[in-house]
N, C-alpha and C positions, 0 to 999 in steps of 0.2 A: 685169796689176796694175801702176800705175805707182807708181815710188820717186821721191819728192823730196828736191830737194836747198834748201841754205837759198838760193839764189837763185830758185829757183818760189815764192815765198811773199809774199804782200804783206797788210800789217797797216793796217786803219784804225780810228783813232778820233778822235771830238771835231770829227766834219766831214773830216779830210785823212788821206792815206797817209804813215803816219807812213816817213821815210827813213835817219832819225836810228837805226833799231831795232837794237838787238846781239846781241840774246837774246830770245824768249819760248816759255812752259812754260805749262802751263795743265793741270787734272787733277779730274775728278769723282770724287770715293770715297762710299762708305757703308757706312755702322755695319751687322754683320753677325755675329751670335751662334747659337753652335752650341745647339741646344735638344735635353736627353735627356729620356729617360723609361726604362724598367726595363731594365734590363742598361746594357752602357757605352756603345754606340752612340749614334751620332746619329739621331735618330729627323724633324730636320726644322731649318731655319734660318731662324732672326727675324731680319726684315729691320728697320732702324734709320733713324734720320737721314741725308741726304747732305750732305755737303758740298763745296762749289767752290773753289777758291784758283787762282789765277795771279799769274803775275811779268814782268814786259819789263824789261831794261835799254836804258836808252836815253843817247844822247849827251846832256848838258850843253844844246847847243842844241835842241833836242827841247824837254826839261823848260823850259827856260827860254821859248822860243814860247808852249807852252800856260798857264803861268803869267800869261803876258800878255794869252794871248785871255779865259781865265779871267778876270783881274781888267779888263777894257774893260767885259765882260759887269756884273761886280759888282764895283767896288772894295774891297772887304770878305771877298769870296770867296777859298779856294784852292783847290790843287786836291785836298785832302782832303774839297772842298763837293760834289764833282760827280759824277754820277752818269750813266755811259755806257754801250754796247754796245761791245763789239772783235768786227771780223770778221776772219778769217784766212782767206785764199783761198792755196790749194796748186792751181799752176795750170803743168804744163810747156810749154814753147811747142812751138806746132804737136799738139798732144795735143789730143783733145777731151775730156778725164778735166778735171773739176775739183772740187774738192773745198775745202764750205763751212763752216767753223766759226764759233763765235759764242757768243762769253762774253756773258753777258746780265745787264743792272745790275750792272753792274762799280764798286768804288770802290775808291781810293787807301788803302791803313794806315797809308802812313808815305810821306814824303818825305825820303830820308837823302841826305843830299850831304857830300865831302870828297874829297881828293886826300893824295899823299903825296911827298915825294923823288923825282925822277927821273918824273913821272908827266907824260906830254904832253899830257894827254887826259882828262877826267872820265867814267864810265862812270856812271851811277845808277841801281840794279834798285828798284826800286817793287814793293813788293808789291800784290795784287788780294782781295779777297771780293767776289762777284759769287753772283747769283740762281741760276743755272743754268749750264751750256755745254752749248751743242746741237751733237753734230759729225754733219758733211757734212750739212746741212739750210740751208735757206734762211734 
């Protein structure tokens, strides 16, 4: 069984391996309700909606690159307009274990920016709703 660390891991979206990345989380849930019938048991479990969400933080220059290729593309566009795949490959070196992930139509909710006193460095987590995540599949 191999364990990764956050350096086996490389993220692409929008065409390029983003480098800029600080953070990314990503998570499928679904709605899932206990069903009775006589006495107090559970007699069976309804299955409900799913849902996707993820998050990247990413450098300042990251956000700020895509922005631009964003608006070359569409001058009118941001990048709450755009709709992408993220792949996430967990990959050790010298391993042959790789393992593929893949948030599917993925888009932006919010694009929050700020800094504060003493802050060297801009960090920006962007939140995701996306279609799907397919993990270790192609």
């Amino acid at each position: 069984m191999a364990e990764f660390a956050w350096r086996d891991i490389t993220v692409s979206f929008l065409g390029r391996t983003i480098e800029g990345i600080l953070n990314i989380s990503y998570e499928k849930e679904e709605e899932k309700k206990a069903i009775y019938g006589r006495g107090g048991k559970v007699i069976g479990i309804q299955r409900g909606n799913e849902k996707c969400t993820a998050e990247i933080t990413l450098r300042q220059s990251e956000v700020e690159a895509m922005t631009t290729a964003v608006k070359s593309a569409n001058p009118n566009a941001t990048l709450l307009d755009v709709e992408f795949d993220v792949q996430i490959h967990y990959v050790k070196p010298g391993s042959a274990t790789i393992i593929k992930d893949r948030i599917v139509a993925a888009q932006f909710t919010k694009i929050p920016k700020g800094m504060k006193q003493g802050d060297t460095d801009m960090e920006i987590k962007l939140p995701l709703v996306c279609e799907d995540i397919l993990y270790n599949q192609e």
